[in-house]
C-alpha positions in Angstrom: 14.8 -21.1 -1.1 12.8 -24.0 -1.6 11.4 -24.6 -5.8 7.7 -23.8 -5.1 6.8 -22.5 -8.5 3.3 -21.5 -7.1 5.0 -19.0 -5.2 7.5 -17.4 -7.5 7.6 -13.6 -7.5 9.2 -12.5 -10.7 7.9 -9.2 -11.4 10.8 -6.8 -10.5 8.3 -3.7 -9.4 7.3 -5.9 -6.5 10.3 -6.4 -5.5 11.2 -3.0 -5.6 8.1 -2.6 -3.8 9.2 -5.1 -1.5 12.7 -3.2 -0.8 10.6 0.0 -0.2 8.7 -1.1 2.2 11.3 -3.6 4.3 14.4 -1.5 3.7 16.0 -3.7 6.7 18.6 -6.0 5.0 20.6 -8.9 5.9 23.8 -8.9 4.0 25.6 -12.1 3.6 29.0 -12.4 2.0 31.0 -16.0 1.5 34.7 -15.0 2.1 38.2 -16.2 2.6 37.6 -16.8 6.3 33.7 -18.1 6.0 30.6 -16.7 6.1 29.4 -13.8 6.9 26.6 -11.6 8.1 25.6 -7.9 9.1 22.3 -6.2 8.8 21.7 -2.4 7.3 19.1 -0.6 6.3 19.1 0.3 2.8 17.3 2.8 0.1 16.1 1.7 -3.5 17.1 3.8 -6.3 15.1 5.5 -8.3 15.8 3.9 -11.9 14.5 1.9 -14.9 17.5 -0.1 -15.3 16.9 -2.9 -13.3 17.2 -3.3 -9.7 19.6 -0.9 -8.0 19.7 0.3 -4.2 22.4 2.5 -2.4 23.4 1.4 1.1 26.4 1.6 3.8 28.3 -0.4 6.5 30.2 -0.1 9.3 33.9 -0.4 9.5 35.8 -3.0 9.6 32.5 -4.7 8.0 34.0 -3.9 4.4 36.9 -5.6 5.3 35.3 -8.7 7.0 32.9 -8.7 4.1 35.7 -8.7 1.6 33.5 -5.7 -0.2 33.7 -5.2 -3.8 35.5 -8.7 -4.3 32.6 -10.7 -4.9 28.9 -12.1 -5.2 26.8 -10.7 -2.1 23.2 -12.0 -1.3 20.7 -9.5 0.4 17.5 -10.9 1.6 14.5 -9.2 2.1 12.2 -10.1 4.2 8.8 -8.5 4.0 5.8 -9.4 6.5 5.7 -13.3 7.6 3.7 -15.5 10.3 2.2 -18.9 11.2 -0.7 -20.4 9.8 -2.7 -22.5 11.8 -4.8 -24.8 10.3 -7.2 -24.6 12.9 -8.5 -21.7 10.5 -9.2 -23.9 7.8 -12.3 -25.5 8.9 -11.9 -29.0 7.4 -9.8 -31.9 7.4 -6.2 -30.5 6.9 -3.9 -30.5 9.7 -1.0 -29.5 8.6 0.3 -25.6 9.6 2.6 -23.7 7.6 4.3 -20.5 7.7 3.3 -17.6 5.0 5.9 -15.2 4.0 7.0 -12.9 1.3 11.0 -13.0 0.9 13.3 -12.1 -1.8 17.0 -13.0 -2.5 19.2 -10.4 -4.5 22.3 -10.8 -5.9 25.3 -8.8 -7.1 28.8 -7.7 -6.5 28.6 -4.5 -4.7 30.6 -1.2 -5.6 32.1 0.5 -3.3 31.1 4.1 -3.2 33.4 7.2 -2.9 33.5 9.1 0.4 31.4 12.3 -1.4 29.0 10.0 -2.7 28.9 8.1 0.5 27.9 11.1 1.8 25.0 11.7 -0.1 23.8 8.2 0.1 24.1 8.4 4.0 22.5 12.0 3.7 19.8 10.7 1.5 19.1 7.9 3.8 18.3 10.1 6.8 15.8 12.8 4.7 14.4 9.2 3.3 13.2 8.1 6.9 12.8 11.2 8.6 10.2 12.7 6.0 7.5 10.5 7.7 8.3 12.7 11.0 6.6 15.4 12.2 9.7 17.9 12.5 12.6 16.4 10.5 16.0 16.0 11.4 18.5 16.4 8.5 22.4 16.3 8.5 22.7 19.4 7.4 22.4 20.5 11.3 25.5 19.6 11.7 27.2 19.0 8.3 31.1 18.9 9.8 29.7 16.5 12.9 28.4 14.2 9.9 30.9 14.0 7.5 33.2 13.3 10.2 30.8 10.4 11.9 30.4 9.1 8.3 34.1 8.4 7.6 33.7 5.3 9.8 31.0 3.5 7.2 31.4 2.7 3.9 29.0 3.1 0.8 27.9 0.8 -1.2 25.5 0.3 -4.3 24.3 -3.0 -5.4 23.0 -3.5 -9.3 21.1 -6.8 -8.8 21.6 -8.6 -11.5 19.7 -11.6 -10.7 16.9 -12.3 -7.9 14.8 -15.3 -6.1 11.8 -14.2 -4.7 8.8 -16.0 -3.0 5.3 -14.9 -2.3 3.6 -17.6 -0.4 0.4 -16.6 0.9 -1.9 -19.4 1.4 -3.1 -19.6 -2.8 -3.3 -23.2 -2.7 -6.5 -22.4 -0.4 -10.3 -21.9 -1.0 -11.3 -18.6 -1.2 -13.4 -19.2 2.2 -10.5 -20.5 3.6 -8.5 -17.8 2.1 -10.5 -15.2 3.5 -11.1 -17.0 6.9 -7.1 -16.8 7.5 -6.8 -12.8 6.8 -9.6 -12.8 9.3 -7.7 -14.7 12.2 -4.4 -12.8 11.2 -6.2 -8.9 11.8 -8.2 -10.6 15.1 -6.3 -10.6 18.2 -5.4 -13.8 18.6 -1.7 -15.6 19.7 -0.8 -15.6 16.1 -2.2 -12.6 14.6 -0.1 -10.3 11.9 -2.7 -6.8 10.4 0.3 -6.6 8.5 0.4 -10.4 6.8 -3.3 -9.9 6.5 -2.8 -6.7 4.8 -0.4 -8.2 2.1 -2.9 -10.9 1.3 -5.6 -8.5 0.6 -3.6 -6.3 -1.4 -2.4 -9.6 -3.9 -6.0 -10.9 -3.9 -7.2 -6.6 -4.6 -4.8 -6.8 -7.5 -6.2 -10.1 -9.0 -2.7 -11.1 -8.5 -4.5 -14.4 -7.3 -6.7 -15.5 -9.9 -9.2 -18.3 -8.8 -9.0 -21.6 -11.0 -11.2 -24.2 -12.2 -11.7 -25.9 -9.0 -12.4 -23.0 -6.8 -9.2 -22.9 -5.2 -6.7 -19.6 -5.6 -3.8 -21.7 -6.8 -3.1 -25.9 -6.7 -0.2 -26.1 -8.1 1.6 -26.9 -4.7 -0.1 -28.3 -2.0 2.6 -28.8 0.6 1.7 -26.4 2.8 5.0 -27.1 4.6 6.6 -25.5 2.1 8.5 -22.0 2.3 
């Protein structure tokens, strides 16, 4: 990602936070034959040490990955839209897109089929606890374990990350607040859940206002990701 030190997240527990709430991955892998992509959903680990979270793919994707053989980036992407700058109400005419995305890094271990298992068990009580009447795998324990020997497990220790929070702080508070407005109206371009992120940062005094009024002015291209 673009240098936009205004934006930098570097607190880890927002990125785990980020992880728990967008647990749809892309998975990209630079191997012998190129690049590669696949997308998974994945489940953060409960643990002080770091950044950890437990995952699975397909086969042959462990093969056409190369998995276990080297450096793997996972991107997050949490909640994201355009900004007009029809909602800032004075001279600026220049859009941008607001976004918070982070990039994590590690070389993935390969998990063995018990734990596999569990982490593909786990993954199913993680999502389906929100439902009503949960299913579990335990319906059908010999179905599952025999559907899961075609996936592979897979835990990734991040051991390093690049994260961005860009959302609008090089703007007035008026203008601030006027752009949360048009993202929870029902306009072309509206996001509740964009607007929802901003209010939470600016809730948690995570953007402080400086001397000039404006939430952050370190960077002012608002082309900028």
């Amino acid at each position: 990602m673009r240098v936009t030190p205004t934006y930098l997240l570097t607190d880890p527990d927002e990125v785990k936070r980020l992880i728990r709430e967008n647990p749809w991955v892309t998975m990209v892998s630079t191997t012998s034959a190129g690049l590669v992509a696949s997308h998974y959903p994945v489940v953060l680990e409960d643990t002080d040490d770091g950044i950890s979270i437990v995952s699975h793919v397909g086969r042959p994707d462990e093969q056409l990955h190369e998995l276990g053989q080297h450096e793997m980036l996972f991107i997050v992407q949490g909640p994201h839209g355009y900004i007009s700058p029809g909602w800032y109400a004075n001279s600026d005419f220049v859009p941008t897109w607001n976004h918070v995305t982070a990039h994590l890094y590690g070389t993935p271990e390969l998990l063995t089929d018990e734990e596999n298992f569990r982490v593909l068990d786990d993954l199913v009580d993680h999502f389906e606890q929100r439902m009503p009447q949960p299913v579990s795998l335990d319906i059908d324990e010999h179905t599952a374990r025999r559907m899961a020997r075609g996936t592979v497990g897979l835990r990734l220790r991040v051991t390093r990350f690049d994260a961005r929070l860009k959302l609008s702080q090089n703007k007035t508070p008026e203008v601030f607040d006027r752009i949360v407005e048009a993202l929870d109206g029902d306009g072309p371009y509206s996001s509740p859940a964009l607007a929802a992120e901003m209010r939470r940062v600016r809730d948690a005094a995570a953007l402080v206002p400086s001397e000039d009024d404006t939430i952050a002015v370190e960077d002012t291209d608002d082309a900028a990701s």
